[in-house]
N, C-alpha and C positions, 0 to 999 in steps of 0.2 A: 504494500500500500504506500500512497505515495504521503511526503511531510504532511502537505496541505490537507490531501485528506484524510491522514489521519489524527491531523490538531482540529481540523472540522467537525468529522465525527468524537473525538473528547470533549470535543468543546460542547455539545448539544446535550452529551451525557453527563456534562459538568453541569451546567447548567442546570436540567432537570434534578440533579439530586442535591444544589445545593439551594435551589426554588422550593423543590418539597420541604428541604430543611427548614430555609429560613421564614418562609410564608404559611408554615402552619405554627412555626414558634411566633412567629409575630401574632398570626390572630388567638394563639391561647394565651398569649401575658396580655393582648390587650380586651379578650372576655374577660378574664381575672383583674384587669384593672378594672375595667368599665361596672361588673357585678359586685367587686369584693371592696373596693376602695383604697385609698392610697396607702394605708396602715398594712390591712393585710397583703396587698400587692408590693409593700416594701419586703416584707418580710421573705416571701414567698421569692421574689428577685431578690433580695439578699442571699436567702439561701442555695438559689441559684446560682449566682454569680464566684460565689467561695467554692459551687462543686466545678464550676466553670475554670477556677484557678486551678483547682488539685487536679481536674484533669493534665495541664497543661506537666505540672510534678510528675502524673501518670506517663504520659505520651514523651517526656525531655527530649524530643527530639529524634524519637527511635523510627518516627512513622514518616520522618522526610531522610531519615540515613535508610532505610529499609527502602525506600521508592526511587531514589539515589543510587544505589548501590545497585539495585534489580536494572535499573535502566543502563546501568555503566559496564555491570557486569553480569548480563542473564543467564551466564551458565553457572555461575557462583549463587544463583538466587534460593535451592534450599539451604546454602550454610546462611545466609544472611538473614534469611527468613527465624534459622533454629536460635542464633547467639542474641539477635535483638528482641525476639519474644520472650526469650528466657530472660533479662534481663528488665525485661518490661512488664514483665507480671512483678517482679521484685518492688518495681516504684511507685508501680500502682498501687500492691498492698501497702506501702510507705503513706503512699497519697492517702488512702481508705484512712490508716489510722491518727493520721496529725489531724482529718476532720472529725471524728472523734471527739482528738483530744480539745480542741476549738469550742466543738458544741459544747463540750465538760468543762471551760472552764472561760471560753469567751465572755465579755458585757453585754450576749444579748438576752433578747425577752424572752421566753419559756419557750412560746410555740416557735420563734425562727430557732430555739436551738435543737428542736426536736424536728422540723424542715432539714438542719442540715444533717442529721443523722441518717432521715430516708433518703436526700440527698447523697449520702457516700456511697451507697449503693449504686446507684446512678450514673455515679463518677466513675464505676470500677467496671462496670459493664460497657458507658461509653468509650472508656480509653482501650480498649480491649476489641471493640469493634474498628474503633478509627484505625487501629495498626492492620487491621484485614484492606480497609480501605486503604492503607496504604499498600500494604501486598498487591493487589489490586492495579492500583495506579505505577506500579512499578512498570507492572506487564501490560501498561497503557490502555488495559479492561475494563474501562471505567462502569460499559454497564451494568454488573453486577454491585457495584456502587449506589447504582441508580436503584434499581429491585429492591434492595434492602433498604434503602433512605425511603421510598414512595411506600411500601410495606409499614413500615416502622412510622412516620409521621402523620400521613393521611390516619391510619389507626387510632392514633394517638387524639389526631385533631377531635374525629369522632367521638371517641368513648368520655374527651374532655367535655363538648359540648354536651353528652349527654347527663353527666354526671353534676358539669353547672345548672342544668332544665328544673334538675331536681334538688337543686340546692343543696349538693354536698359541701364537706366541710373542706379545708383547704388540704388537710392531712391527707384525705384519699386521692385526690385531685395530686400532690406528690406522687404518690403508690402506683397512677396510672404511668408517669413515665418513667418509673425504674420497670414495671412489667414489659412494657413495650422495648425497651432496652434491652433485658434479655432476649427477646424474641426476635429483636433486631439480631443478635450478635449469633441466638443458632442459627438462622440462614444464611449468614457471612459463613462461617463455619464452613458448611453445606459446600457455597460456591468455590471457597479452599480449594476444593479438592477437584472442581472443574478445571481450573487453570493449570493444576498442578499436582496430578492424583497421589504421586509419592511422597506429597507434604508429609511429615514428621509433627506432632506438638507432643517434643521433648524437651525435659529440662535440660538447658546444659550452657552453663557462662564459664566452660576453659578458654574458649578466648575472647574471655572478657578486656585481659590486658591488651587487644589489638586494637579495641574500639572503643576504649576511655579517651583516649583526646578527642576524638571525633566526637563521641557523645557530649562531652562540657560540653564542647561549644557549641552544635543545634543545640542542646536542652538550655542552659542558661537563657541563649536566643530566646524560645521558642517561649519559656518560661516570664522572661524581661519582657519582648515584647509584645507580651496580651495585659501584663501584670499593669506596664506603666497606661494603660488604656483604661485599665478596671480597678483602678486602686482606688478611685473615687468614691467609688461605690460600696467599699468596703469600708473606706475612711468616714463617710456620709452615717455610714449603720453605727458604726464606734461614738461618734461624737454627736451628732447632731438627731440620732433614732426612725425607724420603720418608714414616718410618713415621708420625711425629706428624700431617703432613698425610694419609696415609689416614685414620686415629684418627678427624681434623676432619671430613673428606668425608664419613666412613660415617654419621655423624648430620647434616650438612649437606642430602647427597641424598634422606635420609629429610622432612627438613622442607619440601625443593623440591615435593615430590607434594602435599600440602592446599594451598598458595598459588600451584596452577593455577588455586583461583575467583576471585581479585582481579587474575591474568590477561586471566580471561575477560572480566569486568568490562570492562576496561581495553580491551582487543582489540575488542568490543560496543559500547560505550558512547561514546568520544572520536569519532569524527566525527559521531556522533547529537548528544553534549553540544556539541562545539564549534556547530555550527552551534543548535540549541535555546538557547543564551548568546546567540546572536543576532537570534534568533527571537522565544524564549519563555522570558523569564529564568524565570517561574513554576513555568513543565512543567521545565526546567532543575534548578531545587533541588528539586523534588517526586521526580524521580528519580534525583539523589544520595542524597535521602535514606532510598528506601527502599534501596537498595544498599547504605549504612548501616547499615542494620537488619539484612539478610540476613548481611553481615559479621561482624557483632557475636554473631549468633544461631550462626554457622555455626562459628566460631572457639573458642566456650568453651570445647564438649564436644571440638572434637580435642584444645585443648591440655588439658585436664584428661588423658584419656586418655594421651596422650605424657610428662605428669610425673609420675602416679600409678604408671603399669605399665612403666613404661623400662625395668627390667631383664629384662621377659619378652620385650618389644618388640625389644630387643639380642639377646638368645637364640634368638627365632623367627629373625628374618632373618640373623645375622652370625654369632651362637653366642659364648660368652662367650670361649672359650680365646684368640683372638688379638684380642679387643675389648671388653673390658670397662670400658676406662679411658673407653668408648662413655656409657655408663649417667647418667655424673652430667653428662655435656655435652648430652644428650638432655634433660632437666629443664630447665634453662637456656634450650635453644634453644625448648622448650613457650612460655618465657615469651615471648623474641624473636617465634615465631609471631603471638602474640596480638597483641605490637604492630604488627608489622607490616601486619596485618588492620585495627586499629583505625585505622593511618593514610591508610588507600589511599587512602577516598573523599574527602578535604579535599585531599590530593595532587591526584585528579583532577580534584576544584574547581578548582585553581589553573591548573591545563593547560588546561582550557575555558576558562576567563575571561579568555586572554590572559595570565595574570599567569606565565608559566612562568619570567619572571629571578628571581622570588622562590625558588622552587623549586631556579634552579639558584645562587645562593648559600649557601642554607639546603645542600644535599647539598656544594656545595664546604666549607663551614667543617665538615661532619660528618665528611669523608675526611679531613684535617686531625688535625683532635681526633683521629679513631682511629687514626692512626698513633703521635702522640705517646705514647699508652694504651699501645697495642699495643707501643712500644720501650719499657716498664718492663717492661709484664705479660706478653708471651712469652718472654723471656729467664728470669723471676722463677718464674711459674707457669705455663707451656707454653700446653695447649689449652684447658685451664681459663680461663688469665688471658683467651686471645682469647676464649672464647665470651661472658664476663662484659664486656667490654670491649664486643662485640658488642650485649649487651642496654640498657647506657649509653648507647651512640650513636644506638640503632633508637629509644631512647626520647626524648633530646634533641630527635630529629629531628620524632614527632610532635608535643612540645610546640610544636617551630615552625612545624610547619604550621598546627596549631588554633588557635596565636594568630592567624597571618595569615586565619583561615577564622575567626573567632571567633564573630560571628552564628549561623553553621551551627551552629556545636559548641553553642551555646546551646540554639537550637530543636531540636534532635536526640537531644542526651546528656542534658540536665537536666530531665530529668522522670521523674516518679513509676515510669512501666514500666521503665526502662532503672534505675534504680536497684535497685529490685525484681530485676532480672535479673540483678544482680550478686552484690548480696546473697546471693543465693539459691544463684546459682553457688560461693560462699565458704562456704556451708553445707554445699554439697553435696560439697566438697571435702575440708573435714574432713571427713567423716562416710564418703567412700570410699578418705580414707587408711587408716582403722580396717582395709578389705576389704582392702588392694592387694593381699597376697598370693593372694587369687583370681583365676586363670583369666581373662587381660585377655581369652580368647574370649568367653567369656561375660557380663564386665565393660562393656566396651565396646559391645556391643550395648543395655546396659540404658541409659547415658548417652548415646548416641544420641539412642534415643525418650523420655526423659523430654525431651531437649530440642527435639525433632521437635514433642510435645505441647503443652510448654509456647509454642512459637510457632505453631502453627495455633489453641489455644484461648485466649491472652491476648497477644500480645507484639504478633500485628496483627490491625489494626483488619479489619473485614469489606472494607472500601474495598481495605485494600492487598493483600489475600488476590486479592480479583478479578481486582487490576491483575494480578498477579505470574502467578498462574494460567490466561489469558485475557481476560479482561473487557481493551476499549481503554482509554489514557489520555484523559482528556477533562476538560474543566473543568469540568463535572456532576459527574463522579464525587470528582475532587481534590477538589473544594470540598467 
């Protein structure tokens, strides 16, 4: 199969499984906000959020060395598969029991510590699935990916909504996604042994001392950079209690659903780019960079949309009576969005090229910094100080990557379109402040297609239009 069609075809299987993921977790936090209210919806996202971090402990990076390594070296793919599993059950039971020890002895309320206990659960079966998906994605299989995420979430969405009809308590409403988590991870199991019927799950870390350097550094990464993103929310629970962290979530999970594309990206692209870094450094930056472009393109009009109409945005979905203090954190997080888009692709520069210790320094010294922030400006100005703290940091962070990617950022950003396309954006923003108070239904369709247009008729070249749409990668065409 040829690049194109086979980053084509991932890319559709990325897509659908990380849409099921994220758009049935978006509409069950925002039932449980909407039915349960900020208090219990803090809690509930609290408790989330800390099994959301222990996964990260769980996974330290074994699930991008394990997809890494399958793409670099596929006839090596049962020992890699055996040494990083065995090691990865270890950190997961690590993970399991620090949340534990948390619930037993953390500052919170009763029921978030008894959340994070069913919780651990949760965390032990999701990190344990994710490494299948990464097995998976080694062997660039994504659809079995897809089966288990549409299986496991649409389930989930269900049995959530029906359990809210009947006004269960929030405890069972837990219970329902540690079950569907098991049942996600037999099927994973199952599809094992399609890709690879001689798969092994045996214990065995004798060469563990071959893959400790590699592991620090994705896991630190891997660990640093979710941490300094959600530290917020964890800081929010500590200090300021339950409701303030719903407040935070209800525009957090809103911002989760647009940065499923630099997911997808991510999901698609690292075992194609890692191995093409070793291939074809050429075809390699050629398709960073249109990824670049799509980012960039795809990014403006959401966040325009999310700072311009925030207040109807908060009122369609949550309603203003018990969320309004929602409205000026949504504007803020617009801007976070956009950097976060504009960093991804030099981030996954740096994970293909080997260079992932730069990566996880640059995010260690960012969690750092945002705590520091974080203990003046949550205590001083609650949700507000972290969302602004939050846009400091996300921003810090790209400049470090661009420097270490600096070549790219050159050949990419500085030129005539992409200035133009700013510009233009900045124009258009005054000009639909003037509107906001119209109808973001009808608003937001209209910014769309202006910028739907202005990328099929000027942003790209005919070249890249073909690549993106069909037409193969080839060095005829690049050229």
């Amino acid at each position: 199969m040829s690049e194109a069609k086979r980053i084509r075809k991932n890319s559709v299987y990325s897509l659908l499984s990380i849409s099921f993921r994220l758009i049935s977790n978006v509409l069950v936090f925002w039932l449980i906000a909407r039915y349960y209210g900020p208090s219990v919806f803090g809690q509930f996202t609290l408790a989330h959020t800390i099994s959301t971090m222990s996964i990260l402990l769980g996974d330290f990076g074994f699930d991008i060395l394990l997809t890494t390594g399958i793409a670099r070296e596929r006839e090596k793919a049962a020992e890699h598969f055996q040494i990083y599993s065995s090691v990865k059950f270890l950190f997961s039971i690590t993970a399991m029991i620090l949340m534990w020890l948390l619930a037993s002895f953390g500052n919170f309320s009763i029921d978030a510590r008894l959340l994070i206990l069913i919780f651990s659960f949760y965390m032990m079966f999701t990190t344990l699935t994710n490494f299948l998906y990464a097995f998976f994605k080694g062997f660039e299989e994504l659809q079995y990916e897809t089966k288990v995420t549409l299986f496991v979430n649409i389930g989930l969405l269900i049995i959530i909504a029906i359990l809210i009809m009947l006004k269960s308590g929030i405890i069972l409403i837990s219970v329902g996604f540690v079950v569907f988590r098991i049942l996600g991870f037999i099927i994973a199991i199952s599809f094992s042994f399609k890709i690879m019927p001689g798969i092994r799950y045996k214990f065995n870390i004798t060469r563990f001392h071959e893959i400790k350097t590699k592991m620090i550094v994705f896991g630190l990464h891997l660990l640093f950079s979710n941490l300094y993103f959600q530290l917020d929310t964890i800081l929010l629970g500590l200090w300021k209690g339950d409701y303030y962290v719903g407040i935070y979530q209800s525009v957090f999970k809103l911002i989760m659903l647009p940065l499923v594309l630099p997911d997808i990206f991510n999901n698609t692209l690292i075992p194609a780019l890692s191995r093409l870094n070793k291939e074809n450094v050429f075809l390699w930056k050629k398709i960073g960079y249109i990824m670049n472009k799509i980012l960039i393109l795809v990014v403006i009009p959401i966040s325009m949309i999310l700072f311009l109409y925030a207040d109807q945005i908060i009122k369609i979905i949550y309603g203003t009576k018990n969320y309004i203090e929602a409205i000026p954190l949504l504007r803020i997080f617009a801007a976070i969005l956009f950097v976060r888009f504009f960093l991804e692709t030099y981030a996954l520069m740096l994970t293909t090229s080997n260079r992932q210790h730069i990566r996880m320094y640059v995010v260690i010294s960012a969690t750092f910094f945002n705590f520091l922030l974080n203990y003046f400006a949550i205590p001083k100005f609650g949700v507000i100080g972290a969302a602004i703290v939050s846009l400091i940091t996300n921003s810090l962070l790209a400049i470090a990557y661009i420097g270490f990617t600096y070549p790219l950022f050159i050949d990419w950003v500085i030129n005539i379109k992409t200035f133009a396309l700013f510009l233009f954006s900045l124009i258009l923003v005054f000009a639909f402040w003037q509107l906001h108070s119209l109808n973001v239904l009808i608003m937001a369709p209209v910014i769309l297609v202006i910028f739907i247009l202005c990328g099929i008729l000027v942003y790209f070249t005919k070249d890249e239009k073909r690549q993106i749409i069909g037409k193969e990668f080839s060095f005829n065409s690049l050229n």
